[in-house]
One Martini backbone bead per residue (centre of mass of N, CA, C, O) as a GRO file, in nm:
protein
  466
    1UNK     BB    1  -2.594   1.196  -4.149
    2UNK     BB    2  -2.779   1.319  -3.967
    3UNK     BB    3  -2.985   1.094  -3.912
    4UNK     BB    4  -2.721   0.890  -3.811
    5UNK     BB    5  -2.671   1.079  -3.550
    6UNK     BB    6  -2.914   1.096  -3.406
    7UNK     BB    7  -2.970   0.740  -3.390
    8UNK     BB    8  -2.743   0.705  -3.206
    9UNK     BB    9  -2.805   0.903  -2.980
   10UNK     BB   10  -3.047   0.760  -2.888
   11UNK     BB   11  -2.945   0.494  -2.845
   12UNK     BB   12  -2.691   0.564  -2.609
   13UNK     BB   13  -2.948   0.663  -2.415
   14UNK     BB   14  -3.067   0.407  -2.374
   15UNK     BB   15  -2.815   0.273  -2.219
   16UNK     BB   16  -2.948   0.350  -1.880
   17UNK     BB   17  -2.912   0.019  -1.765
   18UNK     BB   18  -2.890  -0.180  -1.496
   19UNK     BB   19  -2.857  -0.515  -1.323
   20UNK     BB   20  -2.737  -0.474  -1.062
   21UNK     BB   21  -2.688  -0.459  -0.791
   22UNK     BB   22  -2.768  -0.311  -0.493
   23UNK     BB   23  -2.543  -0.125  -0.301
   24UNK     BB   24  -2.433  -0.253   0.030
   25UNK     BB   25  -2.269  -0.174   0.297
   26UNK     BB   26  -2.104  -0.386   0.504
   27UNK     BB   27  -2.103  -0.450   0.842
   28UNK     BB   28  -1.918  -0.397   1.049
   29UNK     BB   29  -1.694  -0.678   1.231
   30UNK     BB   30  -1.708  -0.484   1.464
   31UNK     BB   31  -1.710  -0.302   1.729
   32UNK     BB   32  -1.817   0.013   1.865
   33UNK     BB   33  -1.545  -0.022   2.069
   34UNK     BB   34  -1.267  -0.001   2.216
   35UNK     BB   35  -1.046  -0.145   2.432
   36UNK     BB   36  -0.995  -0.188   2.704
   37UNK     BB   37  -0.771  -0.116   3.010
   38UNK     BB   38  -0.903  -0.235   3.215
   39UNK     BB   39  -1.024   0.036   3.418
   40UNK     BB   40  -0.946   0.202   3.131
   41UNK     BB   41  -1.074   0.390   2.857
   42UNK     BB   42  -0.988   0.438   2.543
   43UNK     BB   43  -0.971   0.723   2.409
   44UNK     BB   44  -1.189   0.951   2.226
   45UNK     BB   45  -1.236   1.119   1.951
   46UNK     BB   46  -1.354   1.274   1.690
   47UNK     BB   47  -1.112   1.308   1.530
   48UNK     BB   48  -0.841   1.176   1.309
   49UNK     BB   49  -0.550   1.089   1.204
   50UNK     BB   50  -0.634   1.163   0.907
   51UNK     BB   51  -0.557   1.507   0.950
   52UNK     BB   52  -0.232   1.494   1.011
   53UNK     BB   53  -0.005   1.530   0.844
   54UNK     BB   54   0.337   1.407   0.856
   55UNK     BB   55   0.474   1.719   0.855
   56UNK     BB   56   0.291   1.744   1.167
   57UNK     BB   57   0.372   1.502   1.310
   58UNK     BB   58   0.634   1.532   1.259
   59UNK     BB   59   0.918   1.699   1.374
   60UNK     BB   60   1.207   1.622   1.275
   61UNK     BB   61   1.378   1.747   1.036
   62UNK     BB   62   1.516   1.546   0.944
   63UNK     BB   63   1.311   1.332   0.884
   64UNK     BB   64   1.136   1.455   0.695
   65UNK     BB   65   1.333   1.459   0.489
   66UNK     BB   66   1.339   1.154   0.426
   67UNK     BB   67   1.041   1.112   0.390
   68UNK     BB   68   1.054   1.307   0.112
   69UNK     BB   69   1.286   1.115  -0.021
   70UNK     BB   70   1.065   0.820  -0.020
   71UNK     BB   71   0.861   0.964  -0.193
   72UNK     BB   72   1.028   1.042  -0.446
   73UNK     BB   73   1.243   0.755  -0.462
   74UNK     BB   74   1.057   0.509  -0.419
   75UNK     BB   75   1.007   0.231  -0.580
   76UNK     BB   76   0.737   0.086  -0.467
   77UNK     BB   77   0.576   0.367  -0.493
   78UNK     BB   78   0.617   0.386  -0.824
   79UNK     BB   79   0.478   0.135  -0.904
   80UNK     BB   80   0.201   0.214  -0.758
   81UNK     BB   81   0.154   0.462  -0.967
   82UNK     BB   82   0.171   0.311  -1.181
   83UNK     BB   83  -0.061   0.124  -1.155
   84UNK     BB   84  -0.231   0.339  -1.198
   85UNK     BB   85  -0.198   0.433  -1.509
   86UNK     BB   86  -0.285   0.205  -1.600
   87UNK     BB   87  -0.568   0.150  -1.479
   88UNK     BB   88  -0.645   0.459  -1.604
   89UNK     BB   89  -0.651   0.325  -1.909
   90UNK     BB   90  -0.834   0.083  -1.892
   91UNK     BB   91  -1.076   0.238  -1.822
   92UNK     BB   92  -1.070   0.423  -2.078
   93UNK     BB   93  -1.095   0.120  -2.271
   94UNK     BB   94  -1.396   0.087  -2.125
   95UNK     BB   95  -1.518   0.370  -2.182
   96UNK     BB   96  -1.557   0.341  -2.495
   97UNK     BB   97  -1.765   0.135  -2.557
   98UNK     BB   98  -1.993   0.377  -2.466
   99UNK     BB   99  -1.902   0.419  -2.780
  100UNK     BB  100  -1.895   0.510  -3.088
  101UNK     BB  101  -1.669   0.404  -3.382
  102UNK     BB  102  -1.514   0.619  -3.587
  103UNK     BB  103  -1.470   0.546  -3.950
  104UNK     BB  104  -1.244   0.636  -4.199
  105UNK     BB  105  -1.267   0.564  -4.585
  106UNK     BB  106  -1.066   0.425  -4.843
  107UNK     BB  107  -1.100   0.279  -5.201
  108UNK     BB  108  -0.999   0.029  -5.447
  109UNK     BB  109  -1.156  -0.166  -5.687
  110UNK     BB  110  -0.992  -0.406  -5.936
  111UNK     BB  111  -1.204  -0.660  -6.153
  112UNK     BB  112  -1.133  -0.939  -6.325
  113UNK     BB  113  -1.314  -1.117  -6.576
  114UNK     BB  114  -1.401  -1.384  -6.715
  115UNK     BB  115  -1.552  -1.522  -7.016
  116UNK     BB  116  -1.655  -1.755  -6.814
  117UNK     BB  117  -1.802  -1.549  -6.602
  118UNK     BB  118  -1.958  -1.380  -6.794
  119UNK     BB  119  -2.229  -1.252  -6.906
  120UNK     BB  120  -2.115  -1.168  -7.220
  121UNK     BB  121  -1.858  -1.349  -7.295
  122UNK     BB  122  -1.645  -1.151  -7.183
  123UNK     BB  123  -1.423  -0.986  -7.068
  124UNK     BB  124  -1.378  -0.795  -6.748
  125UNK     BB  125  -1.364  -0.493  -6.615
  126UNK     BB  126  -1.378  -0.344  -6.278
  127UNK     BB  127  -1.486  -0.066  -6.080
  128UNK     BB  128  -1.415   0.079  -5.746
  129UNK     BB  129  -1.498   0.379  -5.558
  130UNK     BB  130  -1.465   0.478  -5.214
  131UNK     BB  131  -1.612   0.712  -4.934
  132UNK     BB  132  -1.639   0.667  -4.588
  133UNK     BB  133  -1.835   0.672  -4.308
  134UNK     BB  134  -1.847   0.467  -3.978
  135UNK     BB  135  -1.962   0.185  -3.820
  136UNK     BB  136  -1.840  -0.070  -3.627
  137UNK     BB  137  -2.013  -0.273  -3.412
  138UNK     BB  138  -2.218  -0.129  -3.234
  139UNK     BB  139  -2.309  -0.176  -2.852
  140UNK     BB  140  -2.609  -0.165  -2.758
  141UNK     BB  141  -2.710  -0.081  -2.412
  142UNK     BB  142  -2.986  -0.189  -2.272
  143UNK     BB  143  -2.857  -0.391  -2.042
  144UNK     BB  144  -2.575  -0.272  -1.909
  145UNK     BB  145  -2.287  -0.414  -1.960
  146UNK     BB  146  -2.095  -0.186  -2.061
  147UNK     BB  147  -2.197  -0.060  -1.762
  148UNK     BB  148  -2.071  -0.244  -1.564
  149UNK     BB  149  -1.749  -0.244  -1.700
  150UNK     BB  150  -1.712   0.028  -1.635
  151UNK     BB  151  -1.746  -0.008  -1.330
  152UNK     BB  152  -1.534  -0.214  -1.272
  153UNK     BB  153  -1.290  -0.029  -1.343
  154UNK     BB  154  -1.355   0.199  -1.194
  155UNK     BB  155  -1.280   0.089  -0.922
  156UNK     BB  156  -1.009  -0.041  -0.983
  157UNK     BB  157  -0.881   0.226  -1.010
  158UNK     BB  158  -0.963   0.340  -0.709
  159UNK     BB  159  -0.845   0.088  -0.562
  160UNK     BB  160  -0.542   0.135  -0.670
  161UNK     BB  161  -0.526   0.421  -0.512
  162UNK     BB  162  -0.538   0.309  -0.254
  163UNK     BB  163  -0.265   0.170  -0.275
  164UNK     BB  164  -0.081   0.385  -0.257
  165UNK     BB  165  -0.155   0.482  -0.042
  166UNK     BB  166  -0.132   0.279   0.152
  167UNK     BB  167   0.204   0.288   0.060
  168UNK     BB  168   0.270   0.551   0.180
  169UNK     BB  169   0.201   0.528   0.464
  170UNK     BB  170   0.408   0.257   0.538
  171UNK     BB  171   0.659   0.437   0.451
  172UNK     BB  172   0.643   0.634   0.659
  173UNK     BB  173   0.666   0.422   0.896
  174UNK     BB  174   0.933   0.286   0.800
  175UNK     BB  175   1.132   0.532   0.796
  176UNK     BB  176   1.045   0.564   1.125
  177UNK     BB  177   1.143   0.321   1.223
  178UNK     BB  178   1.451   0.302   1.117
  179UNK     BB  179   1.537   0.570   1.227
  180UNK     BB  180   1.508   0.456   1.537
  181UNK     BB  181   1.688   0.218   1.502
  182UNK     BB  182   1.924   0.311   1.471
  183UNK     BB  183   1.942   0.511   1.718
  184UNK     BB  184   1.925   0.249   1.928
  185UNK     BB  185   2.173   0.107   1.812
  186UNK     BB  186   2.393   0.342   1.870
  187UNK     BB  187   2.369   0.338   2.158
  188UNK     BB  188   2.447   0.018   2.165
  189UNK     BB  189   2.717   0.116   2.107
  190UNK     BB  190   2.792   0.302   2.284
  191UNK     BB  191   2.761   0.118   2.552
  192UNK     BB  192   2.972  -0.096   2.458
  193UNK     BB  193   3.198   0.091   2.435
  194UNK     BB  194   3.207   0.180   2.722
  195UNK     BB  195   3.227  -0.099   2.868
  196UNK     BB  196   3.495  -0.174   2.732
  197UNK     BB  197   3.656   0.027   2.857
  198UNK     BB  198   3.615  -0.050   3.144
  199UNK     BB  199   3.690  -0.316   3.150
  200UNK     BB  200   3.968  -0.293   3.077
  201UNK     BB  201   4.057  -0.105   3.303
  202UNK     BB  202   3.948  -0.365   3.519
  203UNK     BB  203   4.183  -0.536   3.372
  204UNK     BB  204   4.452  -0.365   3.479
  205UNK     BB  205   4.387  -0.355   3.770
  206UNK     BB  206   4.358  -0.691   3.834
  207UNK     BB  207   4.677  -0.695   3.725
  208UNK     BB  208   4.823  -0.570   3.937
  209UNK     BB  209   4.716  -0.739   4.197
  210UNK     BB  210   4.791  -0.971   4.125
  211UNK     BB  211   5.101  -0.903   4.109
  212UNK     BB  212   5.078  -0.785   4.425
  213UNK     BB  213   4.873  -1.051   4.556
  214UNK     BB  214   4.547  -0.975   4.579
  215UNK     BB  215   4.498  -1.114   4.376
  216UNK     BB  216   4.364  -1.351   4.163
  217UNK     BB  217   4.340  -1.544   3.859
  218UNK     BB  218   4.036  -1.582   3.871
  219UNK     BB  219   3.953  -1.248   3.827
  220UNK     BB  220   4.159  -1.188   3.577
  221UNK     BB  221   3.955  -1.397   3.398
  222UNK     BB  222   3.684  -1.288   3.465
  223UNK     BB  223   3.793  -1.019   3.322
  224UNK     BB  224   3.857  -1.119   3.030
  225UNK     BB  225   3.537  -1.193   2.986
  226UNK     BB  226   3.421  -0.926   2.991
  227UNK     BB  227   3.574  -0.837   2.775
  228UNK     BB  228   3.512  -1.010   2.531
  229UNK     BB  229   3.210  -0.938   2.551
  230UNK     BB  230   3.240  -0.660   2.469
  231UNK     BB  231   3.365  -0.708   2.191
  232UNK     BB  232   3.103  -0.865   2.099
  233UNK     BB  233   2.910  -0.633   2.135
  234UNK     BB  234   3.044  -0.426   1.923
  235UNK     BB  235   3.028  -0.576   1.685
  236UNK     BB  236   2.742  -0.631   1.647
  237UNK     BB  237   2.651  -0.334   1.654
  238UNK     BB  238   2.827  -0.269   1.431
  239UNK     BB  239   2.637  -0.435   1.212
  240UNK     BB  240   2.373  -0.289   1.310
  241UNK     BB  241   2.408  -0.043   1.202
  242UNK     BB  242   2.461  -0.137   0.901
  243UNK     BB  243   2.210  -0.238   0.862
  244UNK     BB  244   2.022  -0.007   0.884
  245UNK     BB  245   2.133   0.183   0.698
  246UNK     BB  246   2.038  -0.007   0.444
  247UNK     BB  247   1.786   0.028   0.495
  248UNK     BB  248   1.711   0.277   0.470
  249UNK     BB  249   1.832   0.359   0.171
  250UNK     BB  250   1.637   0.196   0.069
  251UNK     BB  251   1.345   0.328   0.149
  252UNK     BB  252   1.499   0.610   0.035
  253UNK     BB  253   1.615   0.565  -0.280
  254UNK     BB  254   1.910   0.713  -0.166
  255UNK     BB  255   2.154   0.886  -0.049
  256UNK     BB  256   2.262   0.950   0.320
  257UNK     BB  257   2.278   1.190   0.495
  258UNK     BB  258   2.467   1.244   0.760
  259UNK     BB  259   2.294   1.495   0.860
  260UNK     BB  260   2.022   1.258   0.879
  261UNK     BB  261   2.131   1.124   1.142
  262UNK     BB  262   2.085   0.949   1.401
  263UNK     BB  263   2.239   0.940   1.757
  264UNK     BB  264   1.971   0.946   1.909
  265UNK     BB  265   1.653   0.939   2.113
  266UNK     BB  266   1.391   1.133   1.987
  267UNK     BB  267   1.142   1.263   1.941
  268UNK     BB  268   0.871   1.259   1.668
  269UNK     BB  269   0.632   1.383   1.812
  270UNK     BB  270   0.337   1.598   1.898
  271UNK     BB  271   0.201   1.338   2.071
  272UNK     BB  272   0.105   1.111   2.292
  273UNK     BB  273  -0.198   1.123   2.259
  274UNK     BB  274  -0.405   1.028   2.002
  275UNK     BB  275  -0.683   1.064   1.831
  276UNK     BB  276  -0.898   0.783   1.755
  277UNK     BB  277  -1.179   0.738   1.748
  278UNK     BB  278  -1.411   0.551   1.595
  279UNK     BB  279  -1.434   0.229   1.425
  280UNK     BB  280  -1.584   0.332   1.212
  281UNK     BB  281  -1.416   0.619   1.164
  282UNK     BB  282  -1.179   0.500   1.071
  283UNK     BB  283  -1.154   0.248   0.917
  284UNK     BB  284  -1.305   0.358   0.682
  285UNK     BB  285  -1.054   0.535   0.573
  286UNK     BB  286  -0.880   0.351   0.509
  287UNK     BB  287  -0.736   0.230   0.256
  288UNK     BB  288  -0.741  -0.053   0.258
  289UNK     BB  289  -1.072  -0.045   0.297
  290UNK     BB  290  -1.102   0.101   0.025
  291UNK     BB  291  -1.026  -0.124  -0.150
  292UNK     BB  292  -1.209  -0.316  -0.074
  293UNK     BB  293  -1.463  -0.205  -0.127
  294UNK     BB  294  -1.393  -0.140  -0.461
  295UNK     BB  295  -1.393  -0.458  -0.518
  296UNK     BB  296  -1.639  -0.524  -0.441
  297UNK     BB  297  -1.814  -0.300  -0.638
  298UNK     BB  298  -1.664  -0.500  -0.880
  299UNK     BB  299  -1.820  -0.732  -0.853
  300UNK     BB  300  -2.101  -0.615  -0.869
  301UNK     BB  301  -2.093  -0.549  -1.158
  302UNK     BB  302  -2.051  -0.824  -1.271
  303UNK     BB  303  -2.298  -0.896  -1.225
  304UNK     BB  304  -2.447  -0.703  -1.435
  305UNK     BB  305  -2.305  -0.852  -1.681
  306UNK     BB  306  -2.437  -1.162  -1.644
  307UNK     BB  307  -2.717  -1.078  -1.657
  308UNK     BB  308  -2.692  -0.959  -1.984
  309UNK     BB  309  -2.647  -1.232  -2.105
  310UNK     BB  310  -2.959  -1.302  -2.104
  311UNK     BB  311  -2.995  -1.103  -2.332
  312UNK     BB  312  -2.990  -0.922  -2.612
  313UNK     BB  313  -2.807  -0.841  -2.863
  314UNK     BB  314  -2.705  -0.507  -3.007
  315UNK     BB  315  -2.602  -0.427  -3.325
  316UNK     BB  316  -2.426  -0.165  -3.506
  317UNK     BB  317  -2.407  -0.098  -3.872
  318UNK     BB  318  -2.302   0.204  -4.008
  319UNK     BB  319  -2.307   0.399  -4.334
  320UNK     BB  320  -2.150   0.728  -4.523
  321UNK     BB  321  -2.112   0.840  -4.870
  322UNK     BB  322  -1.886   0.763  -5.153
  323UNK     BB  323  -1.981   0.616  -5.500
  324UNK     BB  324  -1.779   0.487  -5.794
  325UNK     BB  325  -1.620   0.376  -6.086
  326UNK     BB  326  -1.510   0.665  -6.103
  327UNK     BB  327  -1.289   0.856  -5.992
  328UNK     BB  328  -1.430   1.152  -6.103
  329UNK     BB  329  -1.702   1.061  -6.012
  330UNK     BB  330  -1.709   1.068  -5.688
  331UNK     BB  331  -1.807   1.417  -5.666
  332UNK     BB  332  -2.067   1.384  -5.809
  333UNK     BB  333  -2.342   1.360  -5.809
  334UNK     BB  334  -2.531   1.075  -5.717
  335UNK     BB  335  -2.319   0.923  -5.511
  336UNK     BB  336  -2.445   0.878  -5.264
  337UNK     BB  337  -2.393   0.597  -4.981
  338UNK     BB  338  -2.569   0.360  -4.751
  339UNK     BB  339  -2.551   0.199  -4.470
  340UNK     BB  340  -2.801  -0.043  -4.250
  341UNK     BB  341  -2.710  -0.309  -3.971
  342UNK     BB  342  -2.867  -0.440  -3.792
  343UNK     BB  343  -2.890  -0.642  -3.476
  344UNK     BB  344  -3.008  -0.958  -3.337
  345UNK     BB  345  -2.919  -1.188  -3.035
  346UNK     BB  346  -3.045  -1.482  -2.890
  347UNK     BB  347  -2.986  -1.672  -2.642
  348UNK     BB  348  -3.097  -1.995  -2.618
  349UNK     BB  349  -2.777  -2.196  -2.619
  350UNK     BB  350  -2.470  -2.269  -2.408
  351UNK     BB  351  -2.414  -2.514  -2.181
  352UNK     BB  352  -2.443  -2.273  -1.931
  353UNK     BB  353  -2.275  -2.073  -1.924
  354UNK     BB  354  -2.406  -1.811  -1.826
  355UNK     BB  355  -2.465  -1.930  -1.556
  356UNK     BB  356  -2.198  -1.989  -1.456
  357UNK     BB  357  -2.097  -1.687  -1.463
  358UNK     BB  358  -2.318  -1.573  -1.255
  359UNK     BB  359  -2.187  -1.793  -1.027
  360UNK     BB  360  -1.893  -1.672  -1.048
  361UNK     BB  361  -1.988  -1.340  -0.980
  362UNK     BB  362  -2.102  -1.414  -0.711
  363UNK     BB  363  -1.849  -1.554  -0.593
  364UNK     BB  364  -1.690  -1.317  -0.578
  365UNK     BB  365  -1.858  -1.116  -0.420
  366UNK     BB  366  -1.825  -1.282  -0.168
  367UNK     BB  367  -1.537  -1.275  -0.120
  368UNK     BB  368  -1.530  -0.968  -0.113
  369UNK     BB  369  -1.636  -0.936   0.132
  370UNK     BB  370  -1.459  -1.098   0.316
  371UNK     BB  371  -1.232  -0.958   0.264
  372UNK     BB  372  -1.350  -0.662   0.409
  373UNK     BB  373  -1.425  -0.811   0.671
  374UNK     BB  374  -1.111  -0.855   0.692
  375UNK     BB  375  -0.992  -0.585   0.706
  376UNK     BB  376  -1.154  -0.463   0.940
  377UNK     BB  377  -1.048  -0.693   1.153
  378UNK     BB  378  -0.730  -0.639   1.106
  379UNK     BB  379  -0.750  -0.318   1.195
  380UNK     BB  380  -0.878  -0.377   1.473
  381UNK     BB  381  -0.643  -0.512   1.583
  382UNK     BB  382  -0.422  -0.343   1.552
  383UNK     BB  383  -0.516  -0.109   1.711
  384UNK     BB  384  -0.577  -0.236   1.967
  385UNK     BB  385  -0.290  -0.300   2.023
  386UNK     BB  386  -0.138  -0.031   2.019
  387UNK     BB  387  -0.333   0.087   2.270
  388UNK     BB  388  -0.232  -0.164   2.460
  389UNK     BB  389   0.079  -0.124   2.406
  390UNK     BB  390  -0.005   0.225   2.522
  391UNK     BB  391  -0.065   0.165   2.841
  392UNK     BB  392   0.195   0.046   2.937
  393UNK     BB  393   0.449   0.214   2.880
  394UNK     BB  394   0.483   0.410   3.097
  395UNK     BB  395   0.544   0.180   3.326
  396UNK     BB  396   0.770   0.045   3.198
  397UNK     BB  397   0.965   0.276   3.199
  398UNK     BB  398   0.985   0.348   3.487
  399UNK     BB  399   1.084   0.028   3.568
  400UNK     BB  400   1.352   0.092   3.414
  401UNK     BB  401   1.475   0.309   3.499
  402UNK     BB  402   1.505   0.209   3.825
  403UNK     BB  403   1.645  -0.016   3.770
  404UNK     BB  404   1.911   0.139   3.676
  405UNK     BB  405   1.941   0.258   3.898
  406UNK     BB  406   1.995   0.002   4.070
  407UNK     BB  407   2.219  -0.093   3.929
  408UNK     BB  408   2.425   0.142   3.965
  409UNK     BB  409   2.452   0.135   4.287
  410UNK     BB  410   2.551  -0.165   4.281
  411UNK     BB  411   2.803  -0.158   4.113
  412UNK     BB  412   2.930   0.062   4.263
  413UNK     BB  413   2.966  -0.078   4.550
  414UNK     BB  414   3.090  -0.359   4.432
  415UNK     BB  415   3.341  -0.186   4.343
  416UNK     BB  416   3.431  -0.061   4.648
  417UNK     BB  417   3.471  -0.333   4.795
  418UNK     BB  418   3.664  -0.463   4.576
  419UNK     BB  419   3.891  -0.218   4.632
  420UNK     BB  420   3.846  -0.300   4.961
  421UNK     BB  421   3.844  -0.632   4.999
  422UNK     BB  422   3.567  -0.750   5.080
  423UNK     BB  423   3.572  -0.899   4.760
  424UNK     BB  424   3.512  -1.034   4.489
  425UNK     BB  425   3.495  -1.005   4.118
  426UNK     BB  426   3.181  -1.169   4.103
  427UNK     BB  427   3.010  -0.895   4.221
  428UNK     BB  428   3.078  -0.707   3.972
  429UNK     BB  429   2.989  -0.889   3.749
  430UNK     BB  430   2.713  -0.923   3.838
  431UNK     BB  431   2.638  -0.585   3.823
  432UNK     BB  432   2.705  -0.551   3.607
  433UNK     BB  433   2.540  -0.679   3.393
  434UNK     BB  434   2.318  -0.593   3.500
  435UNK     BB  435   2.333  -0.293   3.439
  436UNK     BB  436   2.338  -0.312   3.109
  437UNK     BB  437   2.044  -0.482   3.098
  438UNK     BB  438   1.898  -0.224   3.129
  439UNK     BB  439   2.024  -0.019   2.957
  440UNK     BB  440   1.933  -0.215   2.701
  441UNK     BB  441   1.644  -0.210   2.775
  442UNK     BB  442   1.578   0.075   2.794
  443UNK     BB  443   1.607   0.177   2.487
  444UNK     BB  444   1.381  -0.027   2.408
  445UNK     BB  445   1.145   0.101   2.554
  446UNK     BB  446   1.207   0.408   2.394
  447UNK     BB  447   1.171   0.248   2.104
  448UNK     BB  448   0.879   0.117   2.153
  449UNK     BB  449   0.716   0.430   2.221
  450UNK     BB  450   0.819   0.565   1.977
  451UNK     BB  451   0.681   0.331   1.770
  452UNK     BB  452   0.399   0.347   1.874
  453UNK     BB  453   0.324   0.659   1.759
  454UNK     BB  454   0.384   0.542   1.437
  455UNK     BB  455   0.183   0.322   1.435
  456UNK     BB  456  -0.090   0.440   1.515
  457UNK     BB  457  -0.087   0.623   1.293
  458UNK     BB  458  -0.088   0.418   1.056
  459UNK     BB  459  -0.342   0.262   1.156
  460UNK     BB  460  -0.531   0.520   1.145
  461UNK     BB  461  -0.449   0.655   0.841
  462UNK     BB  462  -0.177   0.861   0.834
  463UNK     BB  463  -0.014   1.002   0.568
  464UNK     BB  464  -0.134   1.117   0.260
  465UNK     BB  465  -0.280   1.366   0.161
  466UNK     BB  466   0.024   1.474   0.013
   0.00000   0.00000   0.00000
């Protein structure tokens, strides 16, 4: 046994070669620096977003409590977790080929012979007893086909946590974009009721006039539309509230604690402009591009599989124990048994199987490829877009206030007029609702501002590390 276990250790060793090509990153195929914004180049810094945990990225202590709930509870995230223990048993089940098998076992066989089949001419009683361990078909990797599968799954393995984490990042961006939305339909309700408020009253003041002669019919009719206007515009955003917080409970995966909900839009980040870095140093990061290399690298890997596929494959079969006819003579001197079965097949004629399979594994290898070159693609423009429209949204918004300013100026004199009989009812109705889509613009324009902050963050690779 001692020889025997010698002999298997060394072929082991022997097993330490790999027919695989050298893995070779390939390059980025995109620019070397982010795109300009006009004559302005967007700024660039040493270090990535991908450094500072979603804990210290958002400030709002409600939100960070959501966000630590949704990873904990959300369901999505949850099997992305559970794929990994998959894949990590699996990687363990082909990690183990490149081990041989020890099995023990013992046997016990009692045989009788009739009298016309036995050398004797009388019938035959015969026993045997055996007690053995050994290997069973256990494959010598010499050309490393064993090694080749073993590191494909290791890939693979490593490719499910890259997704784990890329949906990480994802809930904690989709958390945060759901509580803003939420924050600025609640505005947009609150806007609404204010209108509807104000609409009745000016719709109770338009009928006292006409009943003491001073108005139209037309403008209390006038006056009713934009009454009923506002009542729908009430109802719709009661509806967008109720919907936004079923997205929320469902991302946070439990129920909603009233006072982790906003009432209005306010700031979530701790910077108004992220370090970008360089695209090669940046996209490089991102969890979907690790994966996406990690699948090329599994690919290439089968590739030296296909190709040990046309070398000799040896395969050993030994035991070594003890075997007696009786039973109580199994322990006694003289009793042990050993087998030594090696194999080898060289493959001569498969109709092309082999031939096929290696220009099968070479075009995953390909596809693969093109995957990667495809999410970095994919990466680099995500990013460039939300850095294009971070470059003008402080001009939005600027121009959103002053439009503000400027429409509520004018439906005051307005109303101003209409009071003092200098106009009628029409030019009140059109100052409001100008006024109105002003004030709803703005909403949306810092629900932008701020929604552009955490996906910048989420595009560039951050809130995973914890």
């Amino acid at each position: 046994m001692k020889t025997l276990t010698l002999l298997v250790a060394a072929l082991v060793m022997a097993g330490c070669t790999s027919l695989a090509p050298d893995y070779r990153r390939p390059d980025a195929p995109v620019p070397g620096a982010w795109p300009a914004l006009g004559a302005q180049p967007i700024a660039r810094a040493a270090s990535a977003a991908a450094d500072r945990p979603w804990q210290q990225f958002f400030t709002d202590e409600r939100l960070r409590t959501l966000i630590g709930q949704a990873l904990a509870h959300n369901r999505d995230l949850r099997v992305a977790a559970l794929n990994i223990d998959r894949a990590r048993a699996i990687y363990r089940v082909q990690q183990a080929d490149r081990w041989p098998t020890l099995n023990a076992g013992a046997t016990s066989t009692v045989q009788r012979t009739p009298a016309g089949l036995s050398g004797s001419g009388r019938a035959e009683t015969s026993r045997r007893h055996d007690l053995a361990i050994g290997i069973a078909s256990y494959e010598i990797d010499f050309f490393g086909r064993v090694r080749s599968m073993d590191d494909a799954s290791l890939q693979l393995y490593l490719a499910t946590e890259q997704a784990r984490r890329s949906a990480q990042i994802s809930l904690v961006a989709e958390v945060a974009n759901a509580w803003l939305a939420l924050a600025a339909d609640r505005e947009r309700l609150l806007l609404a009721q204010e209108t509807l408020d104000t609409q009745r009253s000016a719709f109770g003041l338009i009928r006292a006039r006409v009943d003491a002669g001073v108005a139209s019919q037309i403008d209390l009719h006038r006056a009713q539309t934009t009454v009923d206007a506002a009542r729908a515009d009430l109802a719709r955003y009661s509806t967008q509230v109720a919907q936004d917080e079923h997205a929320l409970a469902l991302l946070v995966g439990t129920r909603l604690a009233p006072e982790l909900m906003p009432d209005a839009l306010v700031p979530v980040a701790t910077l108004d402009m992220l370090p970008a870095g360089l695209p090669s140093d940046v996209l490089q990061r991102r969890p979907d591009i690790l994966q996406a290399e990690h699948r090329l690298q599994a690919a290439n890997a089968h590739i030296g599989a296909a190709r040990a596929a046309f070398f000799p494959s040896v395969t050993l079969t030994a035991g070594g124990g003890l075997a007696s006819r009786a039973l109580s003579d199994l322990f006694q001197g003289g009793a042990g048994a050993w087998t030594f079965v090696p194999q080898i097949v060289l493959p001569i004629f498969d109709g092309g199987r082999r031939r096929a399979g290696l220009e099968a594994a070479q075009a995953e290898r390909d596809i693969a490829v093109a995957e990667y070159e495809g999410a970095i693609q994919r990466a680099f423009r995500e990013v460039a877009d939300v850095l294009a429209q971070r470059g003008t949204l402080g001009e939005q918004l600027d121009a959103q206030l002053s439009l503000v300013a400027a429409t509520s100026d004018a439906h005051r004199l307005s109303d101003v007029r209409f009071r003092q009989g200098a106009h009628g009812y029409l030019e009140v109705l059109d100052a409001q609702r100008e006024m109105v889509a002003a004030k709803q613009a703005l909403i949306g324009a810092r629900f932008t501002r701020l929604s552009n902050q955490v996906t910048l963050y989420k595009a560039l690779g951050g809130g995973w590390q914890s």
